[in-house]
NUDREN-684652 format. One record per residue (C-alpha): residue in one letter; y, z, x. Coordinates in steps of 0.05 Angstrom, whole numbers, plus 5000, padded with zeros to 4 digits. Each point is the difference from the previous one (the first is absolute). Example, Ala and Ser with C-alpha at 12.3 -4.5 7.8 and 13.67 -1.06 7.14 Angstrom:
% residues 2
A491051565246S506949875027
//
This chain:
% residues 864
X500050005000X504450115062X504749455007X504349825062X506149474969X507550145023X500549304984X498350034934X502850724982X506050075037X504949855057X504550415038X506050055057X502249925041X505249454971X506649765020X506550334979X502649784932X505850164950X496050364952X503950645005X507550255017X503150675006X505550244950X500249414963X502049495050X495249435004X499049685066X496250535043X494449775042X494750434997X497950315065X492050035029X494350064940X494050464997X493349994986X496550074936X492249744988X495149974946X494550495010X495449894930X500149654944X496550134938X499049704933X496649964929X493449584985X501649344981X500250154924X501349484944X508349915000X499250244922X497950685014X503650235057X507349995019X505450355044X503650494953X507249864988X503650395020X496550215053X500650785029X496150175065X500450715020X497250315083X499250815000X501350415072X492950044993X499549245007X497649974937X502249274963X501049934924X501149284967X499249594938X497349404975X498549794929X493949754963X499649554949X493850034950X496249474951X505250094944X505849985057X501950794995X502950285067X496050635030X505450225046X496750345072X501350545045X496449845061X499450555061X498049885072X499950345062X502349585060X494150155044X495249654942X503649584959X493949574967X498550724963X505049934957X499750494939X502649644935X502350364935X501849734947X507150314983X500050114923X508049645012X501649614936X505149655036X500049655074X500650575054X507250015022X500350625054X494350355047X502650635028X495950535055X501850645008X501650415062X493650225016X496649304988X495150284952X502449784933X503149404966X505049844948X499949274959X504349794949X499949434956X505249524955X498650424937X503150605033X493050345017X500050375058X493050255019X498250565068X493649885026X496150445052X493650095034X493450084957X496550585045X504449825050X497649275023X503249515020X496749484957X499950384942X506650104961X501250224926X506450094952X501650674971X507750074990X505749494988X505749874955X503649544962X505949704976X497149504954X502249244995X504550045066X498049765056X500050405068X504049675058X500050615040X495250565019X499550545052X496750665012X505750535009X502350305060X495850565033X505650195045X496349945064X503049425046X498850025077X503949575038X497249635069X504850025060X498849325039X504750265057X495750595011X493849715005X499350255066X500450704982X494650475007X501650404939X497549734929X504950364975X505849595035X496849344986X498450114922X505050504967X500350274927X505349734954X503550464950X498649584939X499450544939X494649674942X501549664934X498650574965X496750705026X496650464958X499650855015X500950145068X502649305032X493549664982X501449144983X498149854932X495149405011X501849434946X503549304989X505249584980X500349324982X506749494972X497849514950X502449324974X505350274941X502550425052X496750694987X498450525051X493050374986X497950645042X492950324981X499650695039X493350245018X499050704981X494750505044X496750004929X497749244995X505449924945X504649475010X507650074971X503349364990X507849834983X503649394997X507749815010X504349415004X502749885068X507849834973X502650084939X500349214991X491949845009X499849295028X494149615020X496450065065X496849545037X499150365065X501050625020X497550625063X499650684996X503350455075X499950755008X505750445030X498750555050X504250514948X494049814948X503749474956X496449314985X504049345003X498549404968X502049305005X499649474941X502549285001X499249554936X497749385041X506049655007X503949935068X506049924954X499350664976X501450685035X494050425034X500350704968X499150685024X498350704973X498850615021X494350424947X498450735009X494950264970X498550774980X496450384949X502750444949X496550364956X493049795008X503649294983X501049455063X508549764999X502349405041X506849965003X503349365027X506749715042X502249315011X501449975081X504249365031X497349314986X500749415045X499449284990X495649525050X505449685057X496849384983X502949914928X506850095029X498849455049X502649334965X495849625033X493950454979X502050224933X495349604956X494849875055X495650654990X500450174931X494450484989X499550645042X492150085008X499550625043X503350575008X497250625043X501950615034X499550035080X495350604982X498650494941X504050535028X505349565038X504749894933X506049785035X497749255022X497449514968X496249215000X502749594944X495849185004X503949554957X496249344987X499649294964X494349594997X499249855069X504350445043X502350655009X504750445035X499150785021X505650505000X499350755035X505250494974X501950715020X503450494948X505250405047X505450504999X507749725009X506350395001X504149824937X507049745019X505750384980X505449614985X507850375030X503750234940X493250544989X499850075076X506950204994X498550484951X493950365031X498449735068X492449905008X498350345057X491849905034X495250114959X504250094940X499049244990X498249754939X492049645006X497049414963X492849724992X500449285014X494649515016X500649595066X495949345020X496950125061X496149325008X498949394963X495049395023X501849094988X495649734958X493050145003X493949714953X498650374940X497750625007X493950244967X498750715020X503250605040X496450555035X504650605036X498250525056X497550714982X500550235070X506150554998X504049725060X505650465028X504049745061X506250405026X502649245012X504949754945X495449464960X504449395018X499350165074X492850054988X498849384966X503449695054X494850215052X493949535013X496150594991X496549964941X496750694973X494549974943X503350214941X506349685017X497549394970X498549754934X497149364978X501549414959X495049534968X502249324977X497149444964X498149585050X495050485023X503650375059X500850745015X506650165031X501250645038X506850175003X504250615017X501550454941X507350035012X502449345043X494749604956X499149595075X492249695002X496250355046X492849644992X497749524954X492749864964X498149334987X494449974940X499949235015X503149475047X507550245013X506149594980X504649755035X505750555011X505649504999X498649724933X504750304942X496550404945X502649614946X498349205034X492950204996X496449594952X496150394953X492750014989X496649934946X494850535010X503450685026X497950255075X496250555003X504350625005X500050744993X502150294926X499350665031X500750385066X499850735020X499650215072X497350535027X502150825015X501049845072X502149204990X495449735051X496949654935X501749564949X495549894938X501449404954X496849734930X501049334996X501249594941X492549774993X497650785007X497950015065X501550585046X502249965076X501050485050X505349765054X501250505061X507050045031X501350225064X503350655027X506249655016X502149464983X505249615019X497350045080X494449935037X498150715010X496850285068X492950314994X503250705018X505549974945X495549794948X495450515020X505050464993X501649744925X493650044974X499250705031X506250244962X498549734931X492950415016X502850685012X504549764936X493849934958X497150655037X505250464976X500949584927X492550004983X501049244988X492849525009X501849625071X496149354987X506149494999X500750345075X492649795022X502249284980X503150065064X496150345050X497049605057X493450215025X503950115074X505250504964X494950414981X498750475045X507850085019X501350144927X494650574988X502250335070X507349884979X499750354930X496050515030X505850235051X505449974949X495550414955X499950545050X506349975010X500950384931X499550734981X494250274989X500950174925X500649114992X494749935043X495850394950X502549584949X498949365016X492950125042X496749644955X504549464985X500849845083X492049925001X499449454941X505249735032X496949905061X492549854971X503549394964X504449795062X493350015047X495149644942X505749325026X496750105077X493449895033X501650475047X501850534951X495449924946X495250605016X506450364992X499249924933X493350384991X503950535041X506450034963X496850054926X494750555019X505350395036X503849964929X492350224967X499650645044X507150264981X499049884937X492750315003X503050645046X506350084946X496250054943X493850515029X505750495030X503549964930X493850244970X500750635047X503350674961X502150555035X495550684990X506050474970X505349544960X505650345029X498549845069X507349775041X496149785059X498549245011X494649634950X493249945015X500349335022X506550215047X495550545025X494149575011X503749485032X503150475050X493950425021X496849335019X505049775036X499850645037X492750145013X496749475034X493450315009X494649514993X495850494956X501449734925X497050744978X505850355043X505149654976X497950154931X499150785009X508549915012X501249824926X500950384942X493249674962X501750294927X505049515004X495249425000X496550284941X499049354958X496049924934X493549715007X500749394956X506749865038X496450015063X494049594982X505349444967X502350015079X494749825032X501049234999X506950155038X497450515047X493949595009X505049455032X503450505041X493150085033X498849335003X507149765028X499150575064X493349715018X502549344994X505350205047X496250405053X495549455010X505149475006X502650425058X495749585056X502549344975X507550265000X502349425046X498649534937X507250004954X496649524956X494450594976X503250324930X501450735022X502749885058X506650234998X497850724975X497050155067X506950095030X502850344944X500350755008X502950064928X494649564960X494450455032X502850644990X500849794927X491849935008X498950645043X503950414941X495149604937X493650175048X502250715002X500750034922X493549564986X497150615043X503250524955X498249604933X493049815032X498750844994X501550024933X496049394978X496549645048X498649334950X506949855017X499849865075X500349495035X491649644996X497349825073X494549595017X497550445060X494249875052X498450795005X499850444941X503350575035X507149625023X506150244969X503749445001X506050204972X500750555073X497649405029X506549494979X504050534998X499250205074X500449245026X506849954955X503150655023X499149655071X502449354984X505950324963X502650465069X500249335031X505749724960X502450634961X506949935040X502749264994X503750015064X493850225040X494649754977X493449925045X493549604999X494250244967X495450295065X494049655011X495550644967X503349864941X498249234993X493650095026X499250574937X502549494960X495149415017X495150424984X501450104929X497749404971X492150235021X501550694974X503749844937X499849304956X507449705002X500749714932X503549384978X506850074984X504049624940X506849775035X504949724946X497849184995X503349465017X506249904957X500749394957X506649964994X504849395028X504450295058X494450035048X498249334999X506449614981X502349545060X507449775013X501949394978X493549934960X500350214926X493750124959X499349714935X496350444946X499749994930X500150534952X493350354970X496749695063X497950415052X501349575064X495549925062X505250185049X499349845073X495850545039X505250485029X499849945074X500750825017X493950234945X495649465042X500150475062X498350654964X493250234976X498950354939X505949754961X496349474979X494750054938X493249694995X499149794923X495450484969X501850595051X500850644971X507050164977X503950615001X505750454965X505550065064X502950504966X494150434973X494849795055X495649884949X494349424993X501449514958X494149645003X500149275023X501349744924X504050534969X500850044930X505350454997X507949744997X503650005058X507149945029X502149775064X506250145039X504649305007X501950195065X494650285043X493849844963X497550704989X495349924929X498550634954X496650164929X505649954947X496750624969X497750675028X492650154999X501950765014X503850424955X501550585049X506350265008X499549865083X498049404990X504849774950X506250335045X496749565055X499749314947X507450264964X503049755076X498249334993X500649844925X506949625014X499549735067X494749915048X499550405062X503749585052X506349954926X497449304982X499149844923X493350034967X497749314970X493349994952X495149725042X493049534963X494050355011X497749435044X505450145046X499650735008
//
């Protein structure tokens, strides 16, 4: 199914400099050097009969932080109704598209995510506005529970409101070594707060008769509801985008369509009184488009046919596209404050003095572009740019930061990057043979079929991505370098892509559109990178963002050959803190009122002091009614402990082949952390193992009177003095590795059940070679180059499979439901075959997200 076609799907720069684009209205600037942009997959529908499927019109497409992708299409049955579709993708497998059919009377008109990525609002032209979420929290599973409506009035508009957390990304301190310095907290206070500060989670949406609906989500389930006009003259509107203020207000813009006409703006504030939602509205300054006051322009663009925000909580500038048939023209606009003149009979009077000067709103035109082809779609930045720079300065600079850059799609099939402010081109994206750039817009001849072109574009959280549905319903994925506008040197984009990781570190944001990038050379510089600025931090974010830093770096090394055993390393290292949290929370202090340290505090620190080889003496040191467990809980533990078992001897007999990086486990021999994690869970299986000894670890032994649990423990205590202290760590002596080489004749070494081999796309996509894949079709991708070199990633059919997060058998045909983990691969029952109340604290930390913060995806049973 893989395809290899830039041909066929798409063209890119470099190209010469044209007059597409000039700053502050004056046409004539020559644009300077032009990025990079590529097409990294394609995919699209079966070829079904033209009378049952077409392209929904309009057409909303929607990408979540967690790179998560919502669009529509429409279907057309026997008797020629509509079925109007939602359909959901991740970007890592886009052929498993999850369809639903959206219960809209109406064509779909909006698609809105939330902040956290996790749920979706749709709204339709019969003023239907629908949230959906997560069925047991899969990713290709969604349902409907709450909406509103305002019936017979089309929606225009829709967004979530304002949470009130912004963090803003300092580009000119990207060298710092503080996160802190480099992403700061902006005071932005919510929409709407309930009791104690908390944001009110809800929406808003502007419809066609000019109406301004908010529905307020109440802790309760209950949704409240109110409606108000957003002037006292309700007019129509065409188009119109919905801002948010840092002091909590919302602003929304609303044109009627016509360039002759001005482009309004209000400010709505919304509050509840007495159990009762209240919106109260403000008309703010208007402005009209520079091009109607052109005479030379006036009656050229009749029809404004987008108008957008910068970003949903920039509400002071704005992109306004007006448009005829076949061209188009793009304004940029910035709402500033001016000092009112004074004229000198009332300066006479009362002298204005500083600050005593009297202020006005007034909208400014910071940019306008000539005459461009029509364009058919818009998609802005989300990435929260803050430069201490003034923004004209900055768009001067060849410099070119993602997120300064939004992108243009036009009817002849081209992409256009261009600077969100000077509007200059900064790469281009050719879905066909490019024009000639010297040929007016308006001597083209026309066709008489249209070129394919995007409807709809979103890019992505970081904007190294650019998704577009085109106007036959086929999806592409275009990547879009670091910086563009420049070649960039291999240390300066390294050092881009590192920053937009620690930006998705400290966000919680899904890093895929980053990947798109990676080189298999940058690995390794990337993972030891993001590992010194992480240490950089305090201790307290360390903790934080542990786990976060190690999916990170499973994901970055699954791009390498030389890395990929990493992988193994990174995701069990994740499974024993997981497995080492949860068993000391299970630990309760003897006397409640006890101000000393936890047991697990206690624990860890007697351990760490007593390094006596003797797993019995270390014990006597504990308080033991502390481990005092009951026995059902223990027993529903044994699966986990079992592993714990399993994963030391594992270890201690990989010790002779250390010099082999490419072995799973390697990395753990080094770390004095990881196997004091194990040292601590021996000496508790030990405690546990007294109180019920069905719960240990099981051994297959060659003498009957071994105790193999002294035995492992011993070997580990030694290994563990050898690289206890990072900065002086020492080899293993040769009594030790001989110990170990015997191991495998005293004890058997079973088989252990490493994650598999993901099959997802950024492992095996190629530059300058897209894939072509269609939906409901699972492709067969090329092999990836880095699983090739390890063993035991790779699954025989019929092998037995296993739970990764239980450790139990599955059997090699299971016939229980699973889910798997989009981003690492990691495959679980959906349901819990054990109801105790370990077991399901133990399950309850993976019911939203997988282990490594992936999304869970409903897996055939086939595939588990």
């Amino acid at each position: 199914m893989a395809a290899s076609d830039p041909g066929r799907w798409g063209e890119c720069g470099p190209r010469p400099p044209g007059r597409l684009g000039a700053r502050g209205g004056q046409p004539g600037t020559v644009l300077g050097a032009v990025g990079m942009m590529d097409l990294a997959y394609v995919c699209e529908w079966e070829k079904w009969a033209k009378s049952t499927y077409c392209p929904s019109l309009p057409l909303a497409c929607a990408w979540s932080c967690r790179n998560l992708i919502a669009f529509t299409t429409d279907l057309r049955n026997d008797d020629q109704d509509l079925t109007h579709m939602i359909h959901i993708l991740d970007t890592e497998h886009p052929w498993e598209v999850h369809s639903v059919s959206s219960g809209h009377s109406e064509a779909i008109t909006c698609l809105e995510w939330d902040q956290s990525g996790s749920r979706l609002l749709s709204a339709d032209a019969d003023g239907q506005i629908k949230c959906w979420s997560m069925a047991d929290h899969l990713a290709n599973s969604w349902e409907s529970s709450v909406g509103s409506q305002v019936e017979g009035d089309p929606i225009v508009a829709l967004s979530w409101l304002h949470n009130g957390v912004k963090l803003a990304l300092h580009v000119e301190k990207s060298g710092a070594s503080s996160f802190g310095e480099k992403f700061s907290r902006v005071k932005f206070s919510p929409s709407l707060t309930l009791f104690g500060g908390k944001p009110m989670e809800g929406w808003i949406a502007v419809t066609v008769s000019g109406l301004v609906t908010v529905s307020l989500l109440k802790p309760s389930g209950q949704v409240l509801t109110s409606t108000e006009s957003l002037c006292r003259l309700r007019g129509r509107v065409a188009l119109a985008d919905i801002a948010f203020t840092g002091g909590g207000n919302i602003v929304v813009a609303a044109a009627d369509g016509s360039s002759a006409s001005p482009v309004k703006f209000y400010k709505v504030c919304v509050s509840v009184v007495s159990e009762k939602c209240r919106i109260d509205t403000e008309i703010l300054p208007s402005l009209f488009m520079r091009c109607t006051t052109d005479p030379n322009r006036k009656d050229r663009f009749p029809a404004i046919t987008h108008l957008k925000f910068l970003a949903r909580d920039m509400s002071e500038q704005v992109l306004l596209c007006a448009s005829s048939q076949t061209s188009s023209l793009v304004e940029c606009w910035s709402l500033r404050k001016e000092g009112l003149p004074v004229n000198n009979i009332f300066q006479q009077i009362s002298p204005v003095v500083g600050d005593k000067q009297p202020m006005i709103l007034k909208w400014r035109i910071l940019s306008a572009t000539n005459d461009l082809d029509r364009v058919s779609a818009v998609a802005l930045p989300k990435l929260p740019i803050s430069l201490t720079n003034t923004d004209l300065k900055v768009a001067s600079d060849t410099q070119f930061y993602p997120g300064l850059g939004l992108a243009l799609a036009f009817q002849d099939g081209s992409v256009h990057m261009v600077h969100r402010l000077s509007l200059q081109t900064m790469a281009v994206f050719y879905s066909s043979a490019p024009r000639s750039l010297d040929e007016p817009a308006l001597k083209r001849p026309r066709t008489t079929c249209p070129a394919v072109h995007f409807k709809a574009m979103q890019l992505s959280w970081t904007s190294l991505a650019l998704v577009g549905i085109d106007n036959h319903g086929k999806l592409s994925m275009l990547r879009i370098s670091p910086s563009l506008g420049h070649p960039l040197e291999p240390k300066l984009a390294l050092q881009h892509l590192l920053f937009l990781l620690e930006y998705c570190m400290v966000t919680g944001y899904d890093w895929w559109d980053i990947l798109l990038h990676v080189q298999p050379g940058m690995v390794q510089s990337l993972v030891e990178r993001l590992h010194e600025e992480y240490t950089r931090q305090k201790p307290a974010l360390q903790q934080v963002l542990s786990t976060r830093i190690l999916a990170m770096k499973a994901s970055l090394c699954k791009l390498s050959p030389c890395t990929v055993a990493r992988v193994c390393d990174y995701h069990t290292k994740l499974f024993l803190m997981a497995i080492t949290s949860t068993l000391k929370s299970l630990l309760r202090p003897h006397f409640l009122n006890t101000p000393d340290k936890s047991p697990g505090d206690r624990l860890a620190e007697i351990c760490a002091k007593i390094t006596d080889v003797d797993i019995d003496k270390v014990m006597i040191n504990l308080k033991t009614e502390e481990f005092v467990l009951d026995m059902n809980t223990l027993q529903a533990l044994q699966q986990l402990l079992q592993w714990v078992g399993d994963f030391v001897l594992y270890l201690l007999v990989s010790l002779p082949n250390q010099g082999s990086p490419l072995r799973p486990g390697h990395s753990f021999l080094r770390d004095g952390t990881s196997l004091g994690m194990l040292r601590e869970l021996m000496v508790v299986i030990r405690i546990w193992g007294l109180l019920k000894p069905s719960c240990l670890p099981v051994y297959t032994a060659t003498s009957d009177t071994q105790d193999s649990m002294s035995l492992l423990f011993r070997l580990l205590t030694k290994l563990w003095i050898c690289c206890r202290d990072e900065g002086a760590a020492s080899e293993p002596d040769e009594g030790l590795v001989d110990e170990c080489c015997l191991l495998p004749s005293q004890l058997l070494v079973p088989n252990l059940d490493w994650l598999p081999a993901s099959d997802g796309l950024v492992s095996r996509l190629q530059p300058k070679q897209p894939l072509r894949l269609r939906f409901g079709r699972a492709p067969t991708l090329p092999s990836s180059t880095s699983t090739l070199q390890l063993d035991g990633l790779t699954r025989a059919p019929g092998q037995p499979k296993i739970d990764h997060l239980r450790r139990l058998h599955l059997g090699a045909y299971p016939t229980e439901e699973c889910k798997a983990c989009t981003r690492c691969g990691c495959v679980t029952m959906l349901k819990s075959p054990n109801k105790t109340t370990a077991v399901t604290q133990w399950e309850q930390r993976w019911i939203k997200n997988c282990l490594c913060g992936g999304l869970w995806r409903r897996v055939p049973l086939s595939c588990s």
